[in-house]
N, C-alpha and C positions, 0 to 999 in steps of 0.2 A: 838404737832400736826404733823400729817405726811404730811408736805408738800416736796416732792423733787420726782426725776426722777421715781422713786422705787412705790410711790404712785401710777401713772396714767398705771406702768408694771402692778400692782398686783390688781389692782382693778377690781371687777368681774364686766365687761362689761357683757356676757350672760344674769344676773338675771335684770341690771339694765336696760336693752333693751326688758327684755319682760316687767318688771313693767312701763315702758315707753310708752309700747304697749298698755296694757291692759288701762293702762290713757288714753288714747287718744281715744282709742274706748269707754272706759264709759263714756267721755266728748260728743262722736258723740250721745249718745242714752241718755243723759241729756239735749243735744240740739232737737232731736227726744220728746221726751217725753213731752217737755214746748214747741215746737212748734206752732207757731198760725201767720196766712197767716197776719194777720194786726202787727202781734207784733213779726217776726222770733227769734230775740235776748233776750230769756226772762231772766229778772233778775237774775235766779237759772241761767244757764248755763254762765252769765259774772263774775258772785260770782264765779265758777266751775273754771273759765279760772284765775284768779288773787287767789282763794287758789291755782291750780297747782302751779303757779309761786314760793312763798311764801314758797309751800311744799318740793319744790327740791331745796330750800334754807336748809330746815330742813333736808330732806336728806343727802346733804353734810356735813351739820355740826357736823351729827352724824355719818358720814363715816371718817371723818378726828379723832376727838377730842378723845383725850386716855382715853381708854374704863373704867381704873380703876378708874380716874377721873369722868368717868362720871358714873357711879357706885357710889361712895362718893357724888356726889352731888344727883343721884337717891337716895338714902338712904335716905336723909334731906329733899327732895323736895316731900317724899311719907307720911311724917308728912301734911306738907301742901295739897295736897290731900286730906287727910283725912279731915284738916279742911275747904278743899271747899267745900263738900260733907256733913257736919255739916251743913255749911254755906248754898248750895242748898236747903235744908231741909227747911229754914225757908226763906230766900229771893230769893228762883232760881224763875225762871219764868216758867211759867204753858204752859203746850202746848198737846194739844193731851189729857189734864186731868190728866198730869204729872208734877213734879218739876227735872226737870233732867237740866235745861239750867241756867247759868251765863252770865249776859249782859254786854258786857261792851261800850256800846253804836254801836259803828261802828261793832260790833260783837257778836256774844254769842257763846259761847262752852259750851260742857259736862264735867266735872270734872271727870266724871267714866271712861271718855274714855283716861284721863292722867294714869288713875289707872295701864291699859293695857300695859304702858311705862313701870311704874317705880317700878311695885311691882317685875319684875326679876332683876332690877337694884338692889335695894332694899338689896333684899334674897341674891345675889350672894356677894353683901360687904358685910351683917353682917356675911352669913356663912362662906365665905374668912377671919375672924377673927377668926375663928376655925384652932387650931394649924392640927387637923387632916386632916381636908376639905384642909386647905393648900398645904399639902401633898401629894395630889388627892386620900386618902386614907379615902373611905367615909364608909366600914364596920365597923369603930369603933364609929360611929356616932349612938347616944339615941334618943330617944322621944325627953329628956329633950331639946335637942340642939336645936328642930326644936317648942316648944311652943313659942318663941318672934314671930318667923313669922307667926305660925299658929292663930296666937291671932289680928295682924293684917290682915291677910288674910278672917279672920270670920266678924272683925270689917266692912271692905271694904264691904264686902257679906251683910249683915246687912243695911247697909248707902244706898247702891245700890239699894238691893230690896225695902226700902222703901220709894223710889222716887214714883212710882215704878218702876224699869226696872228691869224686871225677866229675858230677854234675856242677857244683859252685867253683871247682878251680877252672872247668870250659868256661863258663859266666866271667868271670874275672879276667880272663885271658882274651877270649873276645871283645867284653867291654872293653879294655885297653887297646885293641887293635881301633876299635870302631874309634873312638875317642884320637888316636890317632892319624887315623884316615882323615877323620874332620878337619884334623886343624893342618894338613896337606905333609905330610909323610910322603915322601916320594913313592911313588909306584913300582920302580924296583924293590924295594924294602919289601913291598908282599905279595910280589913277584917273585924273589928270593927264597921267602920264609913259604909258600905254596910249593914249593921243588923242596923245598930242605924234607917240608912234610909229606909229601910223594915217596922221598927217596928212602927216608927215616923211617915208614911203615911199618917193615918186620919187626924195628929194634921200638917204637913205642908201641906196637903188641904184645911184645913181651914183657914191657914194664909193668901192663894191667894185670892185676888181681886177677887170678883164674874164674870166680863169679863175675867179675868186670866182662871179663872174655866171654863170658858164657851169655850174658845180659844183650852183649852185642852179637850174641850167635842165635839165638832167640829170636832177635828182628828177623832173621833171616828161614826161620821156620823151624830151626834144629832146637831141641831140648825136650822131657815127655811133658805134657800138660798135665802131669800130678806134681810135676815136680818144678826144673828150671821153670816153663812157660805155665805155670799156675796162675801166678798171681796177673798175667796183662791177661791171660783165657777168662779169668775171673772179672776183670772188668771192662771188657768189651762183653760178655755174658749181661754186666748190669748197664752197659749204656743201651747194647740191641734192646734189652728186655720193656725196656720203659718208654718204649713206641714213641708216639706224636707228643701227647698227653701225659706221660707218667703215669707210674700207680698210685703217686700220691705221697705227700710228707708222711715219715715214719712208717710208710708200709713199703719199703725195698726189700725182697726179700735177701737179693747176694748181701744185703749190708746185714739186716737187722740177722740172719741165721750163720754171720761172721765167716760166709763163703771171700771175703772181699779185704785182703787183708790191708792194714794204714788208709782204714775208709775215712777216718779225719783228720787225717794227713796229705801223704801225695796223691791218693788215689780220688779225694773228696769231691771231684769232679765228675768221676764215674757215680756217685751217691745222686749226685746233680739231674745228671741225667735220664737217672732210674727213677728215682721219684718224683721229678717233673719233664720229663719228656724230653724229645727233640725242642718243642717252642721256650723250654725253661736254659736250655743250655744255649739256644738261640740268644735267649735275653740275655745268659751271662757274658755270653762271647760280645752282642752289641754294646752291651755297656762300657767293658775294656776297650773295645774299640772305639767309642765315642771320647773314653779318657785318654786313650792315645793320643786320637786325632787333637784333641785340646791343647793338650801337654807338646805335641810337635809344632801346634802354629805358636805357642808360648814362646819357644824355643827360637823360634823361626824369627821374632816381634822382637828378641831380647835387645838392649842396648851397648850391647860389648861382646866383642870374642870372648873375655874372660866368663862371662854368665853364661854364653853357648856353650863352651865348652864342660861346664859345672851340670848345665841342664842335659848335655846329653849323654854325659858318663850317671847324670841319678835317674834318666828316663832309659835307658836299655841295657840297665840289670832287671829291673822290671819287666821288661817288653820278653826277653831273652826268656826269663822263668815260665812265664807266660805261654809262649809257646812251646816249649820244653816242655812243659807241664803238658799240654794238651797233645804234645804230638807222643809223650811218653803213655797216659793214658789209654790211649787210641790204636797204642802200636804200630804208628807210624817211626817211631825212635824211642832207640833203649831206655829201659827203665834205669833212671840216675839220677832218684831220688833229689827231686827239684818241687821243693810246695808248688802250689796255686797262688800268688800274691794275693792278700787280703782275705782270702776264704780260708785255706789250710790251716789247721791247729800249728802253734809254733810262735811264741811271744819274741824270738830275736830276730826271726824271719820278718813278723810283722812289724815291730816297731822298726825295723830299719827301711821299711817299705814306706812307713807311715812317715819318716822322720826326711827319703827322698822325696815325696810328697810333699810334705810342707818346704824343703829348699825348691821347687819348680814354682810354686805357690808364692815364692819368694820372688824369684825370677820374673813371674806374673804381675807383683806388685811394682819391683822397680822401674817396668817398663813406661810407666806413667808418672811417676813418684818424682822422678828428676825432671 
């Protein structure tokens, strides 16, 4: 573990003072959003304030703890995943008309949102047992090398969607493509799987959940706006309303008169915008951007394929929600139910966001450290 002078020189202060930032701001509009003049300190935003706590415990611990270790136990610990995600299937708890949660009394988490941890931990040990990938010499790298992962990467996709959660089993399914694009996946390979999905269309539309269908028919203008198209009418009503300027903290009206429904949730971005304007959603959008751009030239610095490849399967499940989030708000793209990283209420969401953070932060330190 890197504890000594060298740690606290090399540690990227930058990334971890804007994710500090943007915490504290999604904490002030989780406290906005549950609001209520009899009841100010609602339940969601004290739950909010003790995961932070809990979170930048897990940060740290995956800022210090050696990445290849923790890579070796990602690997073992993404078997078990798998069997939470069995296990959801038949005893998760139902929410929303879903199986996506695990109780375990004082808590409940998502098992898919471990998925998002440990499947680049995973991929970068088993493909770090490749004498070539060792060698950061990945044109001599087959298909054949990359069917262990892509077999669990599909298993995941499979478990996931049929919770159902269509937005985190895309997340996971992309991360793994993008992850393998990196480390040079032939070209026919998604060349291939781009025709399979062309040809495939009618038969994975009919797989979707009829709300699934519907969510994607919405994009396209069809559904009444009391009904399917309520809830994205509702907030693009609260981002148009809150002009340049906003109307101001805790004075939103789509939020506070509960026109705006999961306002501290997936929608908490729409709250953003209503109560501080175009320049406050401005701010939040530059600051992700500025922890992007960080977290890429990180990435870009690292010392080994093996750390590239770890940094960029925990920096674009991040990146993916992100935008998902904002293009679902905006009704640019269907609502599928994807938080806002680090603002949305949701302690398994967060801490796994907080805990890729502290592995990039990782990444940041060893590039000087050796």
């Amino acid at each position: 573990m890197l504890i000594d002078r060298r740690y606290f020189r090399y540690f990227d202060w930058f990334s971890f003072f804007i994710t500090l930032s943007l915490i504290l701001i999604g904490l002030l509009f989780v406290f906005s959003s549950t609001y209520q003049p009899d009841k100010p300190y609602s339940l969601f935003f004290k739950k909010q304030i003790l995961g932070i706590g809990f979170g930048f415990v897990i940060y740290f611990f995956f800022c210090i703890f050696d990445l290849r270790r923790l890579a070796r136990w990602g690997f073992w610990a993404y078997f078990l995943v798998l069997f939470l995600l069995v296990y959801t299937m038949i005893g998760g708890m139902v929410g929303l008309g879903a199986k996506r949660w695990i109780s375990l009394y004082f808590v409940k988490f998502q098992p898919s949102e471990l998925a998002k941890l440990f499947f680049p931990l995973c991929i970068a040990y088993f493909l770090g047992e490749i004498q070539s990938l060792r060698n950061s010499d990945t044109q001599n790298l087959q298909i054949k090398n990359f069917v262990f992962p892509l077999m669990l990467l599909m298993i995941s996709f499979v478990l996931i969607l049929k919770q159902p959660d269509l937005g985190t089993a895309l997340i996971i399914l992309f991360s793994g493509f993008i992850i393998f694009w990196f480390i040079g996946i032939s070209h026919e390979f998604f060349l291939t799987l781009a025709l399979i999905g062309l040809l495939g269309a009618p038969f994975f539309w009919n797989v979707l959940k009829p709300y699934q269908q519907q969510r994607v028919l919405v994009l396209f203008g069809y559904g009444d706006t009391k009904k399917e198209r309520y809830q994205i009418e509702q907030s693009k009503i609260a981002i148009g309303s809150g002009g340049i300027v906003g109307k101001g903290l805790l004075h939103g009206t789509q939020n506070k008169f509960n026109f705006l429904p999961e306002d501290h949730t997936d929608f908490i971005f729409s709250v953003v915008c209503e109560e501080l304007g175009f320049f406050g959603a401005l701010l939040i959008i530059l600051l992700f951007s500025m922890l992007f751009t960080r977290i890429i030239f990180i990435i870009s610095a690292a010392a080994t394929l093996f750390e590239q490849i770890i940094g960029i399967g925990l920096l674009i499940h991040i990146l993916l929600s992100f935008c998902i989030n904002l293009g679902m708000v905006t009704g640019v793209l269907p609502t599928v139910g994807i938080p806002l990283p680090l603002f949305s209420y949701g302690l398994s969401n967060l801490w796994i966001t907080l805990a890729s953070l502290g592995g990039l932060n990782n990444i940041a330190i060893r590039r000087f450290y050796y």
